[in-house]
mmCIF file of the N, C-alpha and C atoms, coordinates in Angstrom:
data_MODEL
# 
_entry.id   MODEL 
# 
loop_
_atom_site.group_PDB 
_atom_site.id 
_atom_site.type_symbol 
_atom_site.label_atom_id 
_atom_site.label_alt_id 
_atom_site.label_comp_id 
_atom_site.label_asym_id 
_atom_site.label_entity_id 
_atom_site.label_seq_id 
_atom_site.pdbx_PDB_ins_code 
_atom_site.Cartn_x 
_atom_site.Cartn_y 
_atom_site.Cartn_z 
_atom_site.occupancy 
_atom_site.B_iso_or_equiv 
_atom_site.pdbx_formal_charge 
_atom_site.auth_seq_id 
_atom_site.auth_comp_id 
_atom_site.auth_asym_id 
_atom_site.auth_atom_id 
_atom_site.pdbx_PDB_model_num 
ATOM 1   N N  . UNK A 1 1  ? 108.249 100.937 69.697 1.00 0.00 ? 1  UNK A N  1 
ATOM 2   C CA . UNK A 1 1  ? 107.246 101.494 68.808 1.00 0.00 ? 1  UNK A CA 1 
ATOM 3   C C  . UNK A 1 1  ? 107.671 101.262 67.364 1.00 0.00 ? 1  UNK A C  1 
ATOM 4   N N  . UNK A 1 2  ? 106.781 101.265 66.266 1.00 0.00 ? 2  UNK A N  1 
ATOM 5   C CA . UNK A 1 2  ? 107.049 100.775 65.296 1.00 0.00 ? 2  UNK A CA 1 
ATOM 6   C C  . UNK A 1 2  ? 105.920 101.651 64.461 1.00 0.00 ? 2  UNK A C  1 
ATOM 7   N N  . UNK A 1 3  ? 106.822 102.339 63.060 1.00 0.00 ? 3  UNK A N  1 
ATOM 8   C CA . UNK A 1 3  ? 106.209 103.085 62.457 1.00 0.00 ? 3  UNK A CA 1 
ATOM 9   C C  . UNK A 1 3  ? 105.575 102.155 61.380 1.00 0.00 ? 3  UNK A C  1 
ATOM 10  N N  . UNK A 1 4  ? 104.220 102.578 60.830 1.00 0.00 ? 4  UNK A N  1 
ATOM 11  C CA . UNK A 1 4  ? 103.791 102.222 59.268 1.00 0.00 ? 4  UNK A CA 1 
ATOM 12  C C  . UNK A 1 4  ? 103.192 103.107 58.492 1.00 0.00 ? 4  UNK A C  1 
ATOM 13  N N  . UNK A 1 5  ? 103.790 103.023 57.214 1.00 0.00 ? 5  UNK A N  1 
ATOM 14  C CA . UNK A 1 5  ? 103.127 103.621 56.595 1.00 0.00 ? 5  UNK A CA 1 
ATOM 15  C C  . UNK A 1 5  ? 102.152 102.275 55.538 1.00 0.00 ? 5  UNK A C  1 
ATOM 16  N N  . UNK A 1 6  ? 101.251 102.894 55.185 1.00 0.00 ? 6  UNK A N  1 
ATOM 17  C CA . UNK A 1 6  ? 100.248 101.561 54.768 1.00 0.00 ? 6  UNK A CA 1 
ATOM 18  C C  . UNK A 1 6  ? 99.657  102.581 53.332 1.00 0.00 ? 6  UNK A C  1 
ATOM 19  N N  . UNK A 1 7  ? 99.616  101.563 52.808 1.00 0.00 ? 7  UNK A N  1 
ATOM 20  C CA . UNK A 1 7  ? 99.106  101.405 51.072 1.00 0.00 ? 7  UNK A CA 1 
ATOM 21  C C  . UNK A 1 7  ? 97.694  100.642 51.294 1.00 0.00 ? 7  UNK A C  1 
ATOM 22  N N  . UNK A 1 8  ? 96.168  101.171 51.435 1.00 0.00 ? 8  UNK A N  1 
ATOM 23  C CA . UNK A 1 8  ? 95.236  99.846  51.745 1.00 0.00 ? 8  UNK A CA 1 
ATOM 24  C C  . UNK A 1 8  ? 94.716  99.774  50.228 1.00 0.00 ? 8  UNK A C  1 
ATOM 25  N N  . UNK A 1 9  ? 94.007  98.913  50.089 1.00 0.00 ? 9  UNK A N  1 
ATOM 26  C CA . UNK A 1 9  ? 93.192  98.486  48.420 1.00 0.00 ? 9  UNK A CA 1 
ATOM 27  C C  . UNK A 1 9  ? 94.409  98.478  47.832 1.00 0.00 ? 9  UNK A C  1 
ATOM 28  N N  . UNK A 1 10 ? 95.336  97.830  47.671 1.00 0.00 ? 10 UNK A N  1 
ATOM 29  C CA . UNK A 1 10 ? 96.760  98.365  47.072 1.00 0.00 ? 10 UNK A CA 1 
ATOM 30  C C  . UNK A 1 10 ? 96.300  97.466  46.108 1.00 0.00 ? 10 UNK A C  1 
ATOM 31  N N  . UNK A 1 11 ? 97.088  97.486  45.011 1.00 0.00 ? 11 UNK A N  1 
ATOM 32  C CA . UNK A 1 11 ? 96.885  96.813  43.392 1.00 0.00 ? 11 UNK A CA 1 
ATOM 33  C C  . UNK A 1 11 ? 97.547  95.561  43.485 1.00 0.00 ? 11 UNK A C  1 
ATOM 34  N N  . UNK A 1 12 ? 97.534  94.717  44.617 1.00 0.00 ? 12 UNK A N  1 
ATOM 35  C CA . UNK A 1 12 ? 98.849  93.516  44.889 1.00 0.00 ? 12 UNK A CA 1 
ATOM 36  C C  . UNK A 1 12 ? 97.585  92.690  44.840 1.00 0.00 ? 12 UNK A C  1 
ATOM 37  N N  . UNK A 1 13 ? 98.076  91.258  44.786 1.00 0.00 ? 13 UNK A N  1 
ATOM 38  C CA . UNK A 1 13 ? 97.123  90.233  44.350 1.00 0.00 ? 13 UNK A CA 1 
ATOM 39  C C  . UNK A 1 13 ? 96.990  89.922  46.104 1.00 0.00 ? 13 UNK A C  1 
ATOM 40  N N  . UNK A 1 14 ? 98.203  89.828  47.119 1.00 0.00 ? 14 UNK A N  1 
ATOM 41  C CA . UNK A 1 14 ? 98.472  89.795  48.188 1.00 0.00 ? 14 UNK A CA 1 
ATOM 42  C C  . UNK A 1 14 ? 98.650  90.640  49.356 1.00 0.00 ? 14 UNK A C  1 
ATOM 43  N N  . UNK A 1 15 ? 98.853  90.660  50.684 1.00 0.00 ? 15 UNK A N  1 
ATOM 44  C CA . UNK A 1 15 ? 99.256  91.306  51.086 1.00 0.00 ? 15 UNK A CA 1 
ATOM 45  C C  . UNK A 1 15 ? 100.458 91.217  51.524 1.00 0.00 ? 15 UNK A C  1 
ATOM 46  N N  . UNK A 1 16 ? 101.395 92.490  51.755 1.00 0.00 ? 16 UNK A N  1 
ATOM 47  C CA . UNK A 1 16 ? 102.968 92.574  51.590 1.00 0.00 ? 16 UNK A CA 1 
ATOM 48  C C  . UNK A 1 16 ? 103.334 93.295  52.788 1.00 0.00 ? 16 UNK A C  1 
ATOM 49  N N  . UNK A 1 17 ? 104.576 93.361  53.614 1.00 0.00 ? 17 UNK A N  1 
ATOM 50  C CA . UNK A 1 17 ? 105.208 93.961  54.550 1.00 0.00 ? 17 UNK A CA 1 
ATOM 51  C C  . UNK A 1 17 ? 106.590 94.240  54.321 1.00 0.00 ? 17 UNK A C  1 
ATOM 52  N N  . UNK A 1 18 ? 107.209 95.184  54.092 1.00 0.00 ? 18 UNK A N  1 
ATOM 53  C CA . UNK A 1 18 ? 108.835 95.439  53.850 1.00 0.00 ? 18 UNK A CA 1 
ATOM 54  C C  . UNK A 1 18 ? 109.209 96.409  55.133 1.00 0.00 ? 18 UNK A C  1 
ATOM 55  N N  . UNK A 1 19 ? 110.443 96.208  55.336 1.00 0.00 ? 19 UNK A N  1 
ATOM 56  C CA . UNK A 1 19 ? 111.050 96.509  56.382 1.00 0.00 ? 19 UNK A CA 1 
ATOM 57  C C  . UNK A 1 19 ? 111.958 98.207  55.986 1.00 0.00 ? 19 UNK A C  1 
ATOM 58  N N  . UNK A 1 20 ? 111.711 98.762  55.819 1.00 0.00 ? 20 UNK A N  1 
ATOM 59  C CA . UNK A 1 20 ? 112.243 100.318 55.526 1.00 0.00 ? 20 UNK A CA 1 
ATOM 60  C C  . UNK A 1 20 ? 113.604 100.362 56.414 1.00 0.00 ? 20 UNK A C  1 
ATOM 61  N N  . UNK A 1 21 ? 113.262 100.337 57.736 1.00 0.00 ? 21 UNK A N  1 
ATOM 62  C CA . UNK A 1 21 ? 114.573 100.839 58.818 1.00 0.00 ? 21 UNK A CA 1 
ATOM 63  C C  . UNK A 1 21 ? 114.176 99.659  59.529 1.00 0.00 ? 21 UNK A C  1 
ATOM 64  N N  . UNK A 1 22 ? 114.345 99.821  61.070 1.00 0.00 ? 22 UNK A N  1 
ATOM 65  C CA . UNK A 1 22 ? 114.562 99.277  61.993 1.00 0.00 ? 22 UNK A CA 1 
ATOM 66  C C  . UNK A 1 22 ? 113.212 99.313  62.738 1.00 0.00 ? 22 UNK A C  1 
ATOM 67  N N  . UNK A 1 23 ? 113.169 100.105 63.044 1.00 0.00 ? 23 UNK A N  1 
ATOM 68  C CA . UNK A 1 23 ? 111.456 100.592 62.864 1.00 0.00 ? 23 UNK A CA 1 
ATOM 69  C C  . UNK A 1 23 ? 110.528 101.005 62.014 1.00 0.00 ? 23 UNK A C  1 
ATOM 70  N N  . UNK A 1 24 ? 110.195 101.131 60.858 1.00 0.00 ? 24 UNK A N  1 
ATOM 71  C CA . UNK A 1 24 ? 110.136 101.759 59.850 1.00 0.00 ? 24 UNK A CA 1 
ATOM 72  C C  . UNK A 1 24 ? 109.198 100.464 58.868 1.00 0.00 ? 24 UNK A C  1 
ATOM 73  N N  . UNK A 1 25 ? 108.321 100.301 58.725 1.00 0.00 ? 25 UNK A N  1 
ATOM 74  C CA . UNK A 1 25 ? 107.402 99.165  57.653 1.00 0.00 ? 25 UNK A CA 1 
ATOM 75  C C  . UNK A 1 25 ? 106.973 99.912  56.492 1.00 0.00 ? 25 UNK A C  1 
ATOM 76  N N  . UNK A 1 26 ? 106.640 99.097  55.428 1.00 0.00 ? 26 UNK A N  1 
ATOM 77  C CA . UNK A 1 26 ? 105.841 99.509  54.365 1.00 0.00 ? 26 UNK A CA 1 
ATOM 78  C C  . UNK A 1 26 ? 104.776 98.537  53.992 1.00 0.00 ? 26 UNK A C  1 
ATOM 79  N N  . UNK A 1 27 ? 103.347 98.681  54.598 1.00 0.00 ? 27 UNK A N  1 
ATOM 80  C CA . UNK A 1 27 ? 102.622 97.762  54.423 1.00 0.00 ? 27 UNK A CA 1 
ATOM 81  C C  . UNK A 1 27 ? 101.272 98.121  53.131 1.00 0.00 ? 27 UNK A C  1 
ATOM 82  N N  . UNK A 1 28 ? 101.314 96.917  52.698 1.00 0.00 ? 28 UNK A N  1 
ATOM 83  C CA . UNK A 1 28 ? 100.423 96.903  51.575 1.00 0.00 ? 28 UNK A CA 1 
ATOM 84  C C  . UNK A 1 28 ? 98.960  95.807  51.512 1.00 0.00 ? 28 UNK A C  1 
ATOM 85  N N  . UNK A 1 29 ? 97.771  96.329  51.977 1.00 0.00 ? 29 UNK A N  1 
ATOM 86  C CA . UNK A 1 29 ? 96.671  95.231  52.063 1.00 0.00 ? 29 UNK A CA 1 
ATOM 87  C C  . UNK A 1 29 ? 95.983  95.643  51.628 1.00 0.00 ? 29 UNK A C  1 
ATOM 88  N N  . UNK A 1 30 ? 95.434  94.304  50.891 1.00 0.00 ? 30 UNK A N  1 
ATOM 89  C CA . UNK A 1 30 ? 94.214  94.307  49.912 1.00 0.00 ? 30 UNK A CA 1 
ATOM 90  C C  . UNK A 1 30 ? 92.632  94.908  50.574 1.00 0.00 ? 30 UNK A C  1 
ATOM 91  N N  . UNK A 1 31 ? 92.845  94.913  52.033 1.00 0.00 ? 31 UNK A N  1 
ATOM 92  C CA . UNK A 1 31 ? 91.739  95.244  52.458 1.00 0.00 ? 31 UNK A CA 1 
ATOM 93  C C  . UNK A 1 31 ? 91.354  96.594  52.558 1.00 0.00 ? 31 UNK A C  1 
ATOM 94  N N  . UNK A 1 32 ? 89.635  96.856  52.184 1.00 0.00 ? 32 UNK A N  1 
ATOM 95  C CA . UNK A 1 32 ? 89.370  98.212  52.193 1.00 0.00 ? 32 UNK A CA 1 
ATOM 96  C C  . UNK A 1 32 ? 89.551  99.052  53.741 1.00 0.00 ? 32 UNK A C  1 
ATOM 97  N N  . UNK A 1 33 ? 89.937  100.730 53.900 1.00 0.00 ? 33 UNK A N  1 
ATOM 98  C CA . UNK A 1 33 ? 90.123  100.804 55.116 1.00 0.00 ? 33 UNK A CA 1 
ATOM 99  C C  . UNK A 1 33 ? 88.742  101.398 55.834 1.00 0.00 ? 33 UNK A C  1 
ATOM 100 N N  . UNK A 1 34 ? 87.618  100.516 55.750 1.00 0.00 ? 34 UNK A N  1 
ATOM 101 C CA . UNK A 1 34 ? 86.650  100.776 56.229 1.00 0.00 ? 34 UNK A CA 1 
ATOM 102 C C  . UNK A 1 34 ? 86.087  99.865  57.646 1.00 0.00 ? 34 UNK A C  1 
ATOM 103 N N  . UNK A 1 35 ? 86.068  100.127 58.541 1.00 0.00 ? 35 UNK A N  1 
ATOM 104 C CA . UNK A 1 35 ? 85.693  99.704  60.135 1.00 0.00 ? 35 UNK A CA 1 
ATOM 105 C C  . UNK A 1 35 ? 86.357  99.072  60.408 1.00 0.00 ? 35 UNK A C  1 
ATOM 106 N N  . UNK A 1 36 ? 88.070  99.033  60.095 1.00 0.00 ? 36 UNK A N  1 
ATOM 107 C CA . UNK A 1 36 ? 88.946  99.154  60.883 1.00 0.00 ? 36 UNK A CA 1 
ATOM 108 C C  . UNK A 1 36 ? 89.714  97.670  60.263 1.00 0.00 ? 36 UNK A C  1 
ATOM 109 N N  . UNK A 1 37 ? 89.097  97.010  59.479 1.00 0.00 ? 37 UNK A N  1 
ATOM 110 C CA . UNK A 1 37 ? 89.916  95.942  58.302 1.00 0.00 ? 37 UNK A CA 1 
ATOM 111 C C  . UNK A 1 37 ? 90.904  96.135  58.021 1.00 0.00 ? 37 UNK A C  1 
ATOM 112 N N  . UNK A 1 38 ? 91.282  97.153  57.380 1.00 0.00 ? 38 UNK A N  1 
ATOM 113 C CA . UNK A 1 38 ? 92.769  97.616  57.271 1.00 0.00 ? 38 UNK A CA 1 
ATOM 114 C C  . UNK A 1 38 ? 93.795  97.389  57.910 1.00 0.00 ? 38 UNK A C  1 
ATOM 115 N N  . UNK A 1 39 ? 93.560  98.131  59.505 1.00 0.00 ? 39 UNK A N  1 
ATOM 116 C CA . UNK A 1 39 ? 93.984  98.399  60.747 1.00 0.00 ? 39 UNK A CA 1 
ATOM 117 C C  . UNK A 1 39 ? 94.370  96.510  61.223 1.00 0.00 ? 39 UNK A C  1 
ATOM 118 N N  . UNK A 1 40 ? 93.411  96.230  61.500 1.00 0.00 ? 40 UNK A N  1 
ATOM 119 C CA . UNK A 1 40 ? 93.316  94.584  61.810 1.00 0.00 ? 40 UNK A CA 1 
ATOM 120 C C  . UNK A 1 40 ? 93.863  93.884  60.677 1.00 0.00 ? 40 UNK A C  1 
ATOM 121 N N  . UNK A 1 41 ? 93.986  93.815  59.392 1.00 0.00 ? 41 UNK A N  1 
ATOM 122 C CA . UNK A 1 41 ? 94.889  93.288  58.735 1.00 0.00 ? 41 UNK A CA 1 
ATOM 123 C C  . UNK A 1 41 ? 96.138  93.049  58.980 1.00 0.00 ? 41 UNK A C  1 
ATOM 124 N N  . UNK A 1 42 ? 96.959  94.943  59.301 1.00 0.00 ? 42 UNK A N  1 
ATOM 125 C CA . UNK A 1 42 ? 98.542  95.215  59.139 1.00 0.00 ? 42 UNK A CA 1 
ATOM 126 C C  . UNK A 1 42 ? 98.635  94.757  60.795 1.00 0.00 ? 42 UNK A C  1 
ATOM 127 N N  . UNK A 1 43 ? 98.084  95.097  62.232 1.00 0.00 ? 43 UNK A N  1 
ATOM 128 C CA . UNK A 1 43 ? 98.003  94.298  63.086 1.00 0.00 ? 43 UNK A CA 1 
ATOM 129 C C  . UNK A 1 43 ? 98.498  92.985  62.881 1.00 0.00 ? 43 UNK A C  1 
ATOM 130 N N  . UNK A 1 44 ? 97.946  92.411  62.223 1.00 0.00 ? 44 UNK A N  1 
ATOM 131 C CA . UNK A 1 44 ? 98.269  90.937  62.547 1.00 0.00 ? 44 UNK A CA 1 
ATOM 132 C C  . UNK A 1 44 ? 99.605  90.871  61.398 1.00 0.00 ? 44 UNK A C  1 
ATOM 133 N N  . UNK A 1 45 ? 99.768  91.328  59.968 1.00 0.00 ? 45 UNK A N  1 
ATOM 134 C CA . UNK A 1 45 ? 100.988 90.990  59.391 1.00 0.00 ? 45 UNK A CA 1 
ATOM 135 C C  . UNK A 1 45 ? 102.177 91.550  60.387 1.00 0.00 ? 45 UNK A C  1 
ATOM 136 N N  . UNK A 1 46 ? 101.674 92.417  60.932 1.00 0.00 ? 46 UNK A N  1 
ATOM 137 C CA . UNK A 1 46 ? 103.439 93.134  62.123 1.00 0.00 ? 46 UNK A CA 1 
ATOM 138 C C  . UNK A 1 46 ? 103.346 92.136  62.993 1.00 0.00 ? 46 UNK A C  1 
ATOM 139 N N  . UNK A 1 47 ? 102.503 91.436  63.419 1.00 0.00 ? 47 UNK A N  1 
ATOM 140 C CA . UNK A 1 47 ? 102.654 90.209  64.468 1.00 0.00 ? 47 UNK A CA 1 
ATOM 141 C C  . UNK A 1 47 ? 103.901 89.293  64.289 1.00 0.00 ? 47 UNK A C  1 
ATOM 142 N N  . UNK A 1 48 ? 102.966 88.597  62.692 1.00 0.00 ? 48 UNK A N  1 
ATOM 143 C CA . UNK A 1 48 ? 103.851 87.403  62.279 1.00 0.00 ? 48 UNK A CA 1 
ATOM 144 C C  . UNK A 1 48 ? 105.043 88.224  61.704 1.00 0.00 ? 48 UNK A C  1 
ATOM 145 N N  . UNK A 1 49 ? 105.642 89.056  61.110 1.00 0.00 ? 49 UNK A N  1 
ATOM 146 C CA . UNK A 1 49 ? 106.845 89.552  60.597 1.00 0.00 ? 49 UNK A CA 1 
ATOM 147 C C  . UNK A 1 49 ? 107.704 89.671  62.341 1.00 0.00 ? 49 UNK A C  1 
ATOM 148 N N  . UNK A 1 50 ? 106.778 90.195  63.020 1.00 0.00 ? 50 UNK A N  1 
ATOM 149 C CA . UNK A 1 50 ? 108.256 90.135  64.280 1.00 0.00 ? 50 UNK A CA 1 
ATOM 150 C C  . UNK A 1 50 ? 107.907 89.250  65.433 1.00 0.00 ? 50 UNK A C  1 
ATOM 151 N N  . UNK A 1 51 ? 107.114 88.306  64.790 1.00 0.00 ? 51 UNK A N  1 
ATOM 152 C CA . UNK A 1 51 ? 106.997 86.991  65.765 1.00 0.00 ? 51 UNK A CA 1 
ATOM 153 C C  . UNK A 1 51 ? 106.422 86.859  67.116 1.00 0.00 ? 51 UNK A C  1 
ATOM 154 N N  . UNK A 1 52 ? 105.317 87.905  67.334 1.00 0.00 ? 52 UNK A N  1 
ATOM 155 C CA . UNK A 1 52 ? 104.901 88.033  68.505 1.00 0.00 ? 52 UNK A CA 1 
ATOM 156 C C  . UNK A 1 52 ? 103.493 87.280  68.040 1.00 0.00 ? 52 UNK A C  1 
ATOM 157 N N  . UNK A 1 53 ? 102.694 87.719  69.767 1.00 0.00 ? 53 UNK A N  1 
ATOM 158 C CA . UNK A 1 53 ? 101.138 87.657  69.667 1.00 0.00 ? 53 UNK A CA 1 
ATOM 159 C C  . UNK A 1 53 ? 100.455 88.812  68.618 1.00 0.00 ? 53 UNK A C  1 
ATOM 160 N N  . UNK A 1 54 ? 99.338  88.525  68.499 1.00 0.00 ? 54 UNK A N  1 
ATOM 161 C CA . UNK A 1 54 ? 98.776  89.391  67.704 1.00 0.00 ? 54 UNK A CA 1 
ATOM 162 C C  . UNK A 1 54 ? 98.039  90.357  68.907 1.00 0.00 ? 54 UNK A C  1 
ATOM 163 N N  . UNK A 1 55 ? 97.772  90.126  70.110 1.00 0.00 ? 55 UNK A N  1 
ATOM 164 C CA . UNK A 1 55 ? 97.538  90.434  71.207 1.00 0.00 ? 55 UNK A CA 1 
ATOM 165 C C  . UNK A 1 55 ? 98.733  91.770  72.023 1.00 0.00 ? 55 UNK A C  1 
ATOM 166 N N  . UNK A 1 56 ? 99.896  91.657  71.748 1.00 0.00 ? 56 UNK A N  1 
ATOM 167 C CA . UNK A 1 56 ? 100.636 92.336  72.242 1.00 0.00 ? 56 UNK A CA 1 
ATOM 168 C C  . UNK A 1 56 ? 101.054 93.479  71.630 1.00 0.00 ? 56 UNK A C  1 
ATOM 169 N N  . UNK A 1 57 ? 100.439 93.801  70.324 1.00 0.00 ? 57 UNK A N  1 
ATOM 170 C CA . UNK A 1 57 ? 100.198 94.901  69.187 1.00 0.00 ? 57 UNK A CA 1 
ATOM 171 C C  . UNK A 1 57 ? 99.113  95.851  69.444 1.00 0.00 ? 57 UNK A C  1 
ATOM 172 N N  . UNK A 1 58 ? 99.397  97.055  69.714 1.00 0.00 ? 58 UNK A N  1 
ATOM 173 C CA . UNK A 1 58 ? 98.646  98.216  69.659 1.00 0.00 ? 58 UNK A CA 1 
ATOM 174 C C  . UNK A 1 58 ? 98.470  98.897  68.871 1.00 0.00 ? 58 UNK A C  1 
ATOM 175 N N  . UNK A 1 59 ? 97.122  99.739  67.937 1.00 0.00 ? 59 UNK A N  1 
ATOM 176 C CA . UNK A 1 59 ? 97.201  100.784 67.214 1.00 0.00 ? 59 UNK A CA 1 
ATOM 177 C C  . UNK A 1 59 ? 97.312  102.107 68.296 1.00 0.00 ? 59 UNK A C  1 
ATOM 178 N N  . UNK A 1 60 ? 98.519  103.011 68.468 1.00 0.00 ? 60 UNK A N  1 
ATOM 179 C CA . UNK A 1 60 ? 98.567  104.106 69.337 1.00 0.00 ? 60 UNK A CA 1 
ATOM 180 C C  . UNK A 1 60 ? 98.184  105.376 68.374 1.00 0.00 ? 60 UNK A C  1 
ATOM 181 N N  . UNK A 1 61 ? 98.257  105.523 67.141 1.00 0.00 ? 61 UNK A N  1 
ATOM 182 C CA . UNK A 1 61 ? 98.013  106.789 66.451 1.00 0.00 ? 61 UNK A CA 1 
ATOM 183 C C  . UNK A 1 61 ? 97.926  106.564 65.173 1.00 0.00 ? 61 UNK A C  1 
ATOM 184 N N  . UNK A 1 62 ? 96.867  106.673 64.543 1.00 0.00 ? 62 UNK A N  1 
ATOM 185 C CA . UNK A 1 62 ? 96.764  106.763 62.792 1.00 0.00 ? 62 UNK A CA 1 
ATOM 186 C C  . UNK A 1 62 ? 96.019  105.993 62.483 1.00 0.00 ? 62 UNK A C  1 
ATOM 187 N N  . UNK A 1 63 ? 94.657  105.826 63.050 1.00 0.00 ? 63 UNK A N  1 
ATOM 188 C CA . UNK A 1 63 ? 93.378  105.326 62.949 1.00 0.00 ? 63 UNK A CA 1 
ATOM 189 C C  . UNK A 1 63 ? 92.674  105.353 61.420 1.00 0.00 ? 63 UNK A C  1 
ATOM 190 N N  . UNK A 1 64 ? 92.981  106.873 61.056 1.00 0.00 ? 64 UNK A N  1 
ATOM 191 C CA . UNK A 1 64 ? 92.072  106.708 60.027 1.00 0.00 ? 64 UNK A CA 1 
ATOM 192 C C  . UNK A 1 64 ? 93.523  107.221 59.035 1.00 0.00 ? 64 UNK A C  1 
ATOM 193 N N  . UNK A 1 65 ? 94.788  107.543 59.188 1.00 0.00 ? 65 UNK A N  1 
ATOM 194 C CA . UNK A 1 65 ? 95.391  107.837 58.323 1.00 0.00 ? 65 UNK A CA 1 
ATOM 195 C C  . UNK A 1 65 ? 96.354  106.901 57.740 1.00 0.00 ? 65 UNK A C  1 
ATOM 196 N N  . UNK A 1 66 ? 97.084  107.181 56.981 1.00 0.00 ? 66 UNK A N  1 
ATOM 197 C CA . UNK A 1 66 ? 98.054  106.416 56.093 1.00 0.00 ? 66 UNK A CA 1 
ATOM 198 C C  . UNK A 1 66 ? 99.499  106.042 57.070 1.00 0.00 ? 66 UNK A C  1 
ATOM 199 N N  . UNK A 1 67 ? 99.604  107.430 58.403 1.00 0.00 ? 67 UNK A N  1 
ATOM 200 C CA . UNK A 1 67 ? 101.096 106.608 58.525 1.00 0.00 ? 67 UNK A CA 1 
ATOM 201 C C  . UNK A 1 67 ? 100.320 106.564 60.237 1.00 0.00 ? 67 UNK A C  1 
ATOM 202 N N  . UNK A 1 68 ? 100.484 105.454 60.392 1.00 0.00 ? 68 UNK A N  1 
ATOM 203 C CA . UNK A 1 68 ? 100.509 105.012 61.957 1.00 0.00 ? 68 UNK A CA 1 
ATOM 204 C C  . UNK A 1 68 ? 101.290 104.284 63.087 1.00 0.00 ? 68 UNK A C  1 
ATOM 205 N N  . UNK A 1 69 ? 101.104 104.384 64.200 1.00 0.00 ? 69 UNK A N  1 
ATOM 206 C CA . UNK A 1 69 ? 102.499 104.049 65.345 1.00 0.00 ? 69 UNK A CA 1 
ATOM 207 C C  . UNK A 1 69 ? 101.741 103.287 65.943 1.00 0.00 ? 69 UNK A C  1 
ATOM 208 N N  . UNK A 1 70 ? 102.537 101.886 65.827 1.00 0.00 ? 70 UNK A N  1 
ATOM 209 C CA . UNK A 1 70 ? 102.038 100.827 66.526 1.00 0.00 ? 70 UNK A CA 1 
ATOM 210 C C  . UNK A 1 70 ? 102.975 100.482 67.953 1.00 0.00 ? 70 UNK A C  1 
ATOM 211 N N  . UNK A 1 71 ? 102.368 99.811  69.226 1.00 0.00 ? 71 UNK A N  1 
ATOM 212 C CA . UNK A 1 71 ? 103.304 99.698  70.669 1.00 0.00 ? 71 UNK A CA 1 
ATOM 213 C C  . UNK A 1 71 ? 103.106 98.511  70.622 1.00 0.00 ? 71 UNK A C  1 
ATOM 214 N N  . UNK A 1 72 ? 104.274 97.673  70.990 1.00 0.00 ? 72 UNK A N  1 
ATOM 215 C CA . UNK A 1 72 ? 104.610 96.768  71.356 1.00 0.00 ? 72 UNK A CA 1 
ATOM 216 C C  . UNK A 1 72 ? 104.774 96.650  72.817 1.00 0.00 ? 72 UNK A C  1 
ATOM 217 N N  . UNK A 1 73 ? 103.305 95.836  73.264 1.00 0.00 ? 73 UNK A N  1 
ATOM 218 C CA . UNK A 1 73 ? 103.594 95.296  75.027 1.00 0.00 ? 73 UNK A CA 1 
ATOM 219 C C  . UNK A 1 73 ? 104.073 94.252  75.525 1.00 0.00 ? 73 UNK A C  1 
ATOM 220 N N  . UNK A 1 74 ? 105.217 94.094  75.819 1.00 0.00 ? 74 UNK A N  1 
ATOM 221 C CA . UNK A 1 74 ? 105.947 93.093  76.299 1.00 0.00 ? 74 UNK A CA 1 
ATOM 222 C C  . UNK A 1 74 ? 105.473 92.253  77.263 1.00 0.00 ? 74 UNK A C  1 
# 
């Protein structure tokens, strides 16, 4: 499992991913968090940062909030 906390509309020209802990992200996307853009943005940046499918990434909790727990299905 893998925590995030997420910054959305953030003031970055880009979007950004930093590694806090071990589990632990700090994600930053330009996208608004409206019907789930947001969500599907940081989805796919936790993909490519730990090299999986974008398919094997779950949102498990924090739908509409700032810190959410993503599962990794092997």
């Amino acid at each position: 499992m893998k925590k995030v906390r997420v910054k959305a509309r953030a003031s970055v020209r880009k979007n950004s991913i930093r590694k806090l802990d071990e589990n632990y992200y700090l994600v930053c996307v330009t996208e608004a968090p409206e019907k789930g853009k947001a969500n599907e943005a940081i989805q796919k940046m936790l993909a490519r940062e730990l090299n999986i499918a974008y398919t094997k990434i779950t949102l498990l909790k924090g739908h509409k909030s700032r810190d959410k727990l993503f599962v990794i299905n092997a």
